[in-house]
C-alpha positions as CSV (number, residue, x, y, z in Angstrom):
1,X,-1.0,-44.6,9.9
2,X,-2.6,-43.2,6.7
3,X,-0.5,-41.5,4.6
4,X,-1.7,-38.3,2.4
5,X,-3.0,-39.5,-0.8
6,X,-1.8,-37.0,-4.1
7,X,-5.3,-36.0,-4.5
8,X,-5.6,-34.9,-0.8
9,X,-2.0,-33.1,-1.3
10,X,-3.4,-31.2,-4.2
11,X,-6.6,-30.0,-2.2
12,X,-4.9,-28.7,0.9
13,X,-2.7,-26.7,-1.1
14,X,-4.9,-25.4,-3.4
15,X,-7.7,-25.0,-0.4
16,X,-4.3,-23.2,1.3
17,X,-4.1,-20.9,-1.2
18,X,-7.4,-19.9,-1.5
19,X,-7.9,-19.2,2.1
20,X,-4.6,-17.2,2.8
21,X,-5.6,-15.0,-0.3
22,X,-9.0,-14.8,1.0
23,X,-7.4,-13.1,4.1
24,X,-4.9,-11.5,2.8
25,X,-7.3,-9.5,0.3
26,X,-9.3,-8.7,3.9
27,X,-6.0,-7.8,5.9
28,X,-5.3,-5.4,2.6
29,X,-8.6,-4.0,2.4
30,X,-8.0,-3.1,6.5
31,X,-4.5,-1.5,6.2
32,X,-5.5,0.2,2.9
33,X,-8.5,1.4,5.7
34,X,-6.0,2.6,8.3
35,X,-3.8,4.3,5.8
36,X,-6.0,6.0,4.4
37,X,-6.9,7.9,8.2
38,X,-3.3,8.4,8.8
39,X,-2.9,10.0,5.3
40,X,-5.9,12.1,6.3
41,X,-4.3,12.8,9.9
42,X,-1.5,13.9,8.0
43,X,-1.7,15.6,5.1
44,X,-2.8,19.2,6.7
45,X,1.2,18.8,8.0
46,X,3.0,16.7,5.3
47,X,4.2,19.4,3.3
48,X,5.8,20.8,6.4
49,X,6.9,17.5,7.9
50,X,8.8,17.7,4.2
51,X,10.1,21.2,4.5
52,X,8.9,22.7,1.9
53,X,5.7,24.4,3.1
54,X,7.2,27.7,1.9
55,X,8.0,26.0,-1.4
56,X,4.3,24.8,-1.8
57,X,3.2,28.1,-0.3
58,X,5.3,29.9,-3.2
59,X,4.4,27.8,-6.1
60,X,0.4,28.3,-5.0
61,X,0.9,32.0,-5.3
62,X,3.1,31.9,-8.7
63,X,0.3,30.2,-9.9
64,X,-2.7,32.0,-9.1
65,X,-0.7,35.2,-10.3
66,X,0.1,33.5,-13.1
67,X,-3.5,32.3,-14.1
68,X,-5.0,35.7,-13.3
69,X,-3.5,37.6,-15.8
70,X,-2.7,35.6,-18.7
71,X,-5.4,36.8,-20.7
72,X,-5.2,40.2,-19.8
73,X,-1.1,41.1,-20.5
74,X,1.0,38.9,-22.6
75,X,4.2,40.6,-21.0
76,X,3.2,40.1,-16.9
77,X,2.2,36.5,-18.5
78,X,6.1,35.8,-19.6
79,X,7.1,36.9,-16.7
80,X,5.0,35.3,-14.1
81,X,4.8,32.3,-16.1
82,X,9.1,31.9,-15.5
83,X,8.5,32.5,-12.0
84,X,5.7,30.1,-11.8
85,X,8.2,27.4,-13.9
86,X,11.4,28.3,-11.6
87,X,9.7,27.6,-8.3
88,X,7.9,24.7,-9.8
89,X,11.4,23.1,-11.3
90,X,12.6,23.7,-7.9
91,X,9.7,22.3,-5.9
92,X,9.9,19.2,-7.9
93,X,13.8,18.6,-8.0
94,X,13.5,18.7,-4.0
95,X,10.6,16.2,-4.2
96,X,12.5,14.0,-6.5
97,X,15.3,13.9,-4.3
98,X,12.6,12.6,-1.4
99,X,11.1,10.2,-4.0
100,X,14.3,8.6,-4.5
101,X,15.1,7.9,-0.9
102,X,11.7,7.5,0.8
103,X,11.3,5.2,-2.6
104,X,7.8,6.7,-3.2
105,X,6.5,5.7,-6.7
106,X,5.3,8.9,-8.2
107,X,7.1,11.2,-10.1
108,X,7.2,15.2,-9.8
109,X,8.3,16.3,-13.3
110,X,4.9,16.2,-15.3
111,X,3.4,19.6,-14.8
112,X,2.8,22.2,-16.7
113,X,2.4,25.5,-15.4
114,X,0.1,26.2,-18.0
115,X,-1.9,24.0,-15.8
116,X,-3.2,25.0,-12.4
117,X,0.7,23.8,-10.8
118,X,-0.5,24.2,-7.2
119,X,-2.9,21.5,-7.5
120,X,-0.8,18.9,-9.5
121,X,1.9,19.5,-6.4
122,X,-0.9,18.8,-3.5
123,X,-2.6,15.8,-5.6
124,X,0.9,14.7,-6.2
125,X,2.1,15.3,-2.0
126,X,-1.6,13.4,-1.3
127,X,-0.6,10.7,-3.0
128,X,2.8,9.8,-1.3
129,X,1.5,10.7,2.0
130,X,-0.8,8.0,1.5
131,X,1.9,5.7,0.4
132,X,4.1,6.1,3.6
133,X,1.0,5.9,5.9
134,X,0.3,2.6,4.2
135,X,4.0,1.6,4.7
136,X,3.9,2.4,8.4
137,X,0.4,0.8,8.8
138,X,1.8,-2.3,6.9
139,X,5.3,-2.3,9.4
140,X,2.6,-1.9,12.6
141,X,0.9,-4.6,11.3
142,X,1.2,-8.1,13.2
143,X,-0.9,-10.0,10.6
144,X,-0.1,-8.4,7.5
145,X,3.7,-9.1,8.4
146,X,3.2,-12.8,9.7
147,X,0.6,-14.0,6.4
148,X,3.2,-15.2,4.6
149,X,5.0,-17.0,7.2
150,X,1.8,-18.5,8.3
151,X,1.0,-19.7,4.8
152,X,4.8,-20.9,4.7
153,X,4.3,-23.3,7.6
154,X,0.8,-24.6,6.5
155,X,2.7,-25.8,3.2
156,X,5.1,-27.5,5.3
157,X,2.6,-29.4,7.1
158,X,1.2,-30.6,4.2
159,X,5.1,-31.8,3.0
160,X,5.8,-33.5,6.2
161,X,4.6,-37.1,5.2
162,X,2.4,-37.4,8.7
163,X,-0.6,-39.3,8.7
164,X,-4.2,-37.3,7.6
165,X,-5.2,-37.2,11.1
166,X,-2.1,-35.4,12.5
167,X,-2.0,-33.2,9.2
168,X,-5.4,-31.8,9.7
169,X,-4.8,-31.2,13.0
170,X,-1.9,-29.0,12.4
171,X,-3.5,-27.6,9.4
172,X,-6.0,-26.2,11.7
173,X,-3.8,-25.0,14.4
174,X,-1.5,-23.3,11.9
175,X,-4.3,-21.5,10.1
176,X,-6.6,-20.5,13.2
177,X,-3.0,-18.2,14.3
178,X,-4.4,-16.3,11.1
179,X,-8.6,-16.6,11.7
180,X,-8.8,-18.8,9.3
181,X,-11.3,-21.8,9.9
182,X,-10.4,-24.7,7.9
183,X,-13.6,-26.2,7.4
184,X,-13.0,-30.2,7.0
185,X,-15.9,-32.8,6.3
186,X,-14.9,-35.9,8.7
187,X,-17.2,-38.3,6.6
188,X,-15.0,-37.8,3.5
189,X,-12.4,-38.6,4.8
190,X,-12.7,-40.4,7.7
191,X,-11.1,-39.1,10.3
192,X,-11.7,-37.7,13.8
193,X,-11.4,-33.9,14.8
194,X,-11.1,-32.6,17.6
């Protein structure tokens, strides 16, 4: 029985390492791929999946009023620009309260309604419709959820103290559950794969 030398130690887990964040980056790149159609898929219904369609639907017309005629009358511009404001402040408290327990990481409360409002609030509802469609593709996900375990048990064959032979072997096993070929040069050292 050979034992693993240091220097072979050191190379598995840094070849380890750099294969499981090779695939990870890949299994990222797919279930940022996937999100992105279910946020599409989605987004026509989010704001009503939300309840607040008739919000949205209200801040989109205190807006356009708004912008319409604030060069032409400085009073209807006082006035529609508080309307605008109120069902802005009250769009945004209600999508503060989802932020906070669907734990989305955007924030509501930057507008201005001197801005076009309507917008900020779809850009803004685009943006966290794409962060729960990532969520759910990431939960659907067998490989994205098992990576880390897989890459947990790969260290631990490295740890066990087992000859080369059998540590390779098990190396390759482990990492082949994640399509990961584990390319080893049997003249360096010296041993037989099968």
């Amino acid at each position: 029985m050979k034992p693993i030398r240091s220097n072979e130690l050191e190379f598995f887990k840094e070849l380890i390492n750099s294969k499981f964040s090779d695939r990870r980056e890949a299994v990222d790149t797919e279930v940022s791929m996937e999100a992105n159609k279910l946020a599409d898929k989605q987004k026509p219904h989010f704001a009503k999946k939300l309840g607040i369609e008739k919000l949205l639907k209200k801040v989109e017309v205190a807006s356009k009023k708004y912008h319409d005629f604030k060069q032409t009358m400085q009073h209807t511009e006082n006035q529609l620009f508080r309307e605008c404001n109120d069902v802005a402040d009250e769009l945004s408290r209600k999508l503060e309260h989802y932020n906070k327990a669907r734990k989305w990481n955007t924030d509501f409360d930057s507008f201005t309604t001197k801005e076009d409002t309507a917008n900020y609030f779809t850009s803004k509802l685009d943006e966290v419709c794409y962060q729960e469609a990532k969520k759910h593709i990431q939960k659907n996900h067998a490989i994205y959820n098992q990576l880390q375990d897989m890459q947990d048990n790969c260290k631990l064959v490295v740890h066990t103290g087992a000859d080369i032979n059998n540590t390779v072997k098990a190396l390759q096993k482990e990492m082949s559950k994640a399509s990961i070929k584990l390319p080893i040069p049997e003249q360096l050292l010296q041993i037989a794969i099968n």
